[in-house]
Backbone as JSON, one array per atom type, in Angstrom:
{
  "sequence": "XXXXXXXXXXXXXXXXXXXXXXXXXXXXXXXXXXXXXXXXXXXXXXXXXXXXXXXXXXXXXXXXXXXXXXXXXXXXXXXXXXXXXXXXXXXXXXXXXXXXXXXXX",
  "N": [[-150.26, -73.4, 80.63], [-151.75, -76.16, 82.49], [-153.17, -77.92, 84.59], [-154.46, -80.31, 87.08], [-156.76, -81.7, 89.46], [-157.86, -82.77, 92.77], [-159.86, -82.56, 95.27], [-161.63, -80.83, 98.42], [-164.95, -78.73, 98.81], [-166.5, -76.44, 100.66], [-169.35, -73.87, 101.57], [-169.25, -71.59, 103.74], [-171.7, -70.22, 105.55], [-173.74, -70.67, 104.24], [-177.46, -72.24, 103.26], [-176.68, -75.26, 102.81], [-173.94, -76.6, 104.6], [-172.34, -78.43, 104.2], [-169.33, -80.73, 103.1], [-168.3, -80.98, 100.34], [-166.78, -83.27, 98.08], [-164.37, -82.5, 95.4], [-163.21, -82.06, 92.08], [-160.39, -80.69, 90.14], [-160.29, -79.0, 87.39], [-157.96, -77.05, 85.43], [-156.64, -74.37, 83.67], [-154.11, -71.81, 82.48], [-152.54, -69.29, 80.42], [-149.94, -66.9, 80.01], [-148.51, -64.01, 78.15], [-146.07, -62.7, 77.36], [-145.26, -59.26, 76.7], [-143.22, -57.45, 76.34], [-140.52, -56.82, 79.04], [-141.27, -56.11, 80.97], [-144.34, -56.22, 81.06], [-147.39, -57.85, 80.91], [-150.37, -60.37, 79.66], [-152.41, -62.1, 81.58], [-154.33, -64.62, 81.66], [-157.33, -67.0, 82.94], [-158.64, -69.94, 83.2], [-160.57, -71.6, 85.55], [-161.98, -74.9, 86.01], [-164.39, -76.44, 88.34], [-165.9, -79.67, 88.85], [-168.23, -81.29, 90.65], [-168.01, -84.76, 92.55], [-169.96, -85.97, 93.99], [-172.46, -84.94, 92.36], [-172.09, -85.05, 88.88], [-173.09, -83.04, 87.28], [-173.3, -80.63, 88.56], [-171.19, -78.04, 88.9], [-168.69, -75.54, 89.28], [-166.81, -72.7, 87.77], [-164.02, -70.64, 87.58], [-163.07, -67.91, 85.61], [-160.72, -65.12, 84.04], [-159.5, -62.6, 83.46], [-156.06, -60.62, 83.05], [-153.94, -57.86, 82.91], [-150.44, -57.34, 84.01], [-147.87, -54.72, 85.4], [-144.8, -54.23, 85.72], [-143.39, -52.21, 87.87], [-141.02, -51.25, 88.05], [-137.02, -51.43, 88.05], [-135.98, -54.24, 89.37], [-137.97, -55.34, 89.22], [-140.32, -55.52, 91.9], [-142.13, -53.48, 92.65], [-145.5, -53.73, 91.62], [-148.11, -53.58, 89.42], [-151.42, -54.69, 88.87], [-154.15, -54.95, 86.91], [-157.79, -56.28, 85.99], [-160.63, -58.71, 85.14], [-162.68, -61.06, 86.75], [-164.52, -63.42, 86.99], [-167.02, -65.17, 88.87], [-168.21, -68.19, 88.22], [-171.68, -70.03, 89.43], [-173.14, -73.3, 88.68], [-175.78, -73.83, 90.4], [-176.57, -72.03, 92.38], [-178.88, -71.49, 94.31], [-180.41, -69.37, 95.64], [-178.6, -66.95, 95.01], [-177.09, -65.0, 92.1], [-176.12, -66.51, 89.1], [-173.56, -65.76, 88.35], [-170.32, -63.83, 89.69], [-168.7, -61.17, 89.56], [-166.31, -59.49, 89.62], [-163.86, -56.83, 88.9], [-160.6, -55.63, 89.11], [-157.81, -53.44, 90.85], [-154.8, -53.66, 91.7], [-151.78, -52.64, 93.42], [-148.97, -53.82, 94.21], [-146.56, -55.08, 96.27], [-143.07, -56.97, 96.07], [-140.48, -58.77, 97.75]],
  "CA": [[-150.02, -74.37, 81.67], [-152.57, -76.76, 83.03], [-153.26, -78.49, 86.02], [-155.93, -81.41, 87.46], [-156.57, -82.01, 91.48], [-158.77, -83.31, 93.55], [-160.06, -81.71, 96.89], [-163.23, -80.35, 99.21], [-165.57, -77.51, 99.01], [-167.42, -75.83, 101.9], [-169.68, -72.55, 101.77], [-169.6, -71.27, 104.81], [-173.21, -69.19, 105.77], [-175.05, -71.34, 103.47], [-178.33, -73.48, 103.9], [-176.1, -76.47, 103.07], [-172.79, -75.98, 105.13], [-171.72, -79.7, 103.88], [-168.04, -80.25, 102.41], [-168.34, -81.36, 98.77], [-165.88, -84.05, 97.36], [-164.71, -82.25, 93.89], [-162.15, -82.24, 91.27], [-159.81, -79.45, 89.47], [-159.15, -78.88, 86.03], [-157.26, -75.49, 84.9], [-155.59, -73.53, 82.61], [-153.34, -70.73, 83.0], [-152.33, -68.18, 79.79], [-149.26, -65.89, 79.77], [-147.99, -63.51, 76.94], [-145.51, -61.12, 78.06], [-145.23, -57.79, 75.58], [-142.01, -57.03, 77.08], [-139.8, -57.29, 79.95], [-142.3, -56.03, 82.26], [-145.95, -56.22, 81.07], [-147.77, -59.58, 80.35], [-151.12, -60.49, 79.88], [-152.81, -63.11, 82.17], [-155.7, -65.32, 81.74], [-156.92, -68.47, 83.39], [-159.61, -70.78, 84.11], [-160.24, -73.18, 86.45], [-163.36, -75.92, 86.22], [-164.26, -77.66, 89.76], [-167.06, -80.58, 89.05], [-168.37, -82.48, 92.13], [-167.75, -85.91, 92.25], [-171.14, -86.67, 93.91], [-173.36, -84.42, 91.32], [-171.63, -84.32, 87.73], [-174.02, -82.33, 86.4], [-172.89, -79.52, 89.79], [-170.16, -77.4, 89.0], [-168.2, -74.07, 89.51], [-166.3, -72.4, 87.0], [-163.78, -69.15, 87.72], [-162.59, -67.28, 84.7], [-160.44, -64.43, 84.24], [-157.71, -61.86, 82.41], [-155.88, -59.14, 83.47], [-152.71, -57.5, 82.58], [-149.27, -57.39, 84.89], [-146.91, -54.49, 84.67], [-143.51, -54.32, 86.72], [-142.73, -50.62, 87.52], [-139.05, -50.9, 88.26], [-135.85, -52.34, 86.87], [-135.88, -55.43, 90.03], [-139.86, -55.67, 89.71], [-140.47, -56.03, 93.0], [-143.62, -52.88, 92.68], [-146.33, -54.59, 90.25], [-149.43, -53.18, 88.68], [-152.46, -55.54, 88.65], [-155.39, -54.73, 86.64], [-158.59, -57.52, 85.26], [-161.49, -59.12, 85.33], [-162.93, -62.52, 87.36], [-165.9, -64.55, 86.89], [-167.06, -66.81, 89.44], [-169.86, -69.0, 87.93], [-171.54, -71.45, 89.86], [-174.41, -73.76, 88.35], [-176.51, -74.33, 91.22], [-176.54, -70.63, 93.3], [-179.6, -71.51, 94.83], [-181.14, -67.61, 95.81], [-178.07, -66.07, 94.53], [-177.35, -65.04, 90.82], [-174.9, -67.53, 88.91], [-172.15, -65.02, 88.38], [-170.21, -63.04, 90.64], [-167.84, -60.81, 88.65], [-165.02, -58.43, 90.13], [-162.93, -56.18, 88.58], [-159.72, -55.35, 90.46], [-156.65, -53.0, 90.38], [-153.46, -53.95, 92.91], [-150.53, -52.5, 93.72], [-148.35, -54.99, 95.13], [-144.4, -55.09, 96.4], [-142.86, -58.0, 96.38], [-139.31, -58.53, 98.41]],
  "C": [[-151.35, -74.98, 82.08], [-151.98, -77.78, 84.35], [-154.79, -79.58, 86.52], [-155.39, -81.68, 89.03], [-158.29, -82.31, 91.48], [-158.8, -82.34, 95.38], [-161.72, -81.62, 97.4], [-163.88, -79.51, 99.49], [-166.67, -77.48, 100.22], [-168.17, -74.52, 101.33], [-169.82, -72.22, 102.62], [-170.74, -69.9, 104.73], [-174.28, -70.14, 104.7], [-176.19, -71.98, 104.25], [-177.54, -74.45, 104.09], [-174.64, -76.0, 103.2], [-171.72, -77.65, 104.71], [-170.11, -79.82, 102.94], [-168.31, -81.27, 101.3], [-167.57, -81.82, 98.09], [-165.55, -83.12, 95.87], [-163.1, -82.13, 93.45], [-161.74, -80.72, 90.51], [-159.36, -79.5, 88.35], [-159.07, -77.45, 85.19], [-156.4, -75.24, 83.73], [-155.09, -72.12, 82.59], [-152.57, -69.97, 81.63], [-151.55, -67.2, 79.96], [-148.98, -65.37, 78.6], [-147.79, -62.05, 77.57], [-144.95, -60.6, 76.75], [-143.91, -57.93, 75.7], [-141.18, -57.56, 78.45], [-140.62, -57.33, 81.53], [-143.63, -56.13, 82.01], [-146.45, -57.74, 80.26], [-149.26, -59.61, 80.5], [-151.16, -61.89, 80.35], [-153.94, -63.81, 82.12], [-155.85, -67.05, 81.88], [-158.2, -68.75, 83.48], [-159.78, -71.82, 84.75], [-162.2, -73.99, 86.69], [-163.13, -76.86, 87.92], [-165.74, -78.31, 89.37], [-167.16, -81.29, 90.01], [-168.71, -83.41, 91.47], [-168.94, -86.48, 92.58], [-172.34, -85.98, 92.94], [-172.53, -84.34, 90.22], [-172.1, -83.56, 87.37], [-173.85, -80.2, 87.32], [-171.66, -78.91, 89.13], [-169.61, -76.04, 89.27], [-167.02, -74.04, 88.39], [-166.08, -70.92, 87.29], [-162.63, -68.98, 86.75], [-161.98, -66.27, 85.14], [-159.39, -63.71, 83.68], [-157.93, -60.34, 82.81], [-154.38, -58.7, 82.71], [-151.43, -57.14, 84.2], [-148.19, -56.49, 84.7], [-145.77, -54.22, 86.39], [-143.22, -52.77, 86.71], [-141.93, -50.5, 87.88], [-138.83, -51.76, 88.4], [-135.97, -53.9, 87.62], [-137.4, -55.63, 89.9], [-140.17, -56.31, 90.98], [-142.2, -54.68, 93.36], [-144.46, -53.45, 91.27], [-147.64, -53.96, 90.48], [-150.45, -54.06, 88.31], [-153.74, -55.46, 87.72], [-156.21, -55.76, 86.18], [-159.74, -57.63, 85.68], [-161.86, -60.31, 86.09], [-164.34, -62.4, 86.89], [-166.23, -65.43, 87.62], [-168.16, -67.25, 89.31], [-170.52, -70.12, 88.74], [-172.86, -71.66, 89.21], [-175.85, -74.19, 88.75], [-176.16, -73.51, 92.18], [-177.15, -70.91, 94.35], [-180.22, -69.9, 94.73], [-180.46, -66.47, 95.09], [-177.96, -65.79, 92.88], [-176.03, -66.29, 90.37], [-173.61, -66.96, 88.46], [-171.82, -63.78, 89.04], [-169.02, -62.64, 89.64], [-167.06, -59.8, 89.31], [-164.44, -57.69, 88.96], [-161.84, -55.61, 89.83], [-158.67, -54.37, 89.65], [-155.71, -52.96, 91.31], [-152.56, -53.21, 92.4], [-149.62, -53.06, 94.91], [-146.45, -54.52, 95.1], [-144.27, -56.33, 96.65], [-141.17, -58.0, 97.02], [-138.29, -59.84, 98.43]]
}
């Protein structure tokens, strides 16, 4: 699946606290094994409209499993990436790993 938008970034605590005109273009990756387990992976590009050369880029793949028959308890596990090209002090990737257990109703 893909997707394109338009919108406005903030960092709040930064030096520059300014909101940043920028654009969205994504992609989104399923492939379910089975009835309940699927792998997930996506990325999403945001370039600002007043710097092209500025951007952020957040990657990422995990797996999804359903542990009963209505899947309403779900198993999360993966990776993220959040790159940006212009950190300033910080490094240019912030990387997570996660593991959820979620209900849904």
């Amino acid at each position: 699946k893909g997707r394109a938008g338009a919108g406005v970034y903030r960092e709040f605590g930064a030096p520059d606290e300014e909101w940043t005109p920028q654009g969205v273009l994504g992609l989104r990756f399923e492939h379910a094994f089975n009835d309940r387990t699927k792998l997930v992976a996506y990325t999403d590009w945001y370039p600002s409209f007043e710097e092209l050369h500025d951007f952020r880029l957040i990657s990422g793949a995990g797996v999804e499993v359903a542990l009963n028959e209505d899947k309403s308890l779900l198993f999360k596990a993966g990776i993220e990436d959040r790159f940006d090209n212009r950190p300033g002090d910080a490094e240019p990737h912030d990387i997570d790993f996660y593991v959820t257990l979620g209900f849904t109703w």
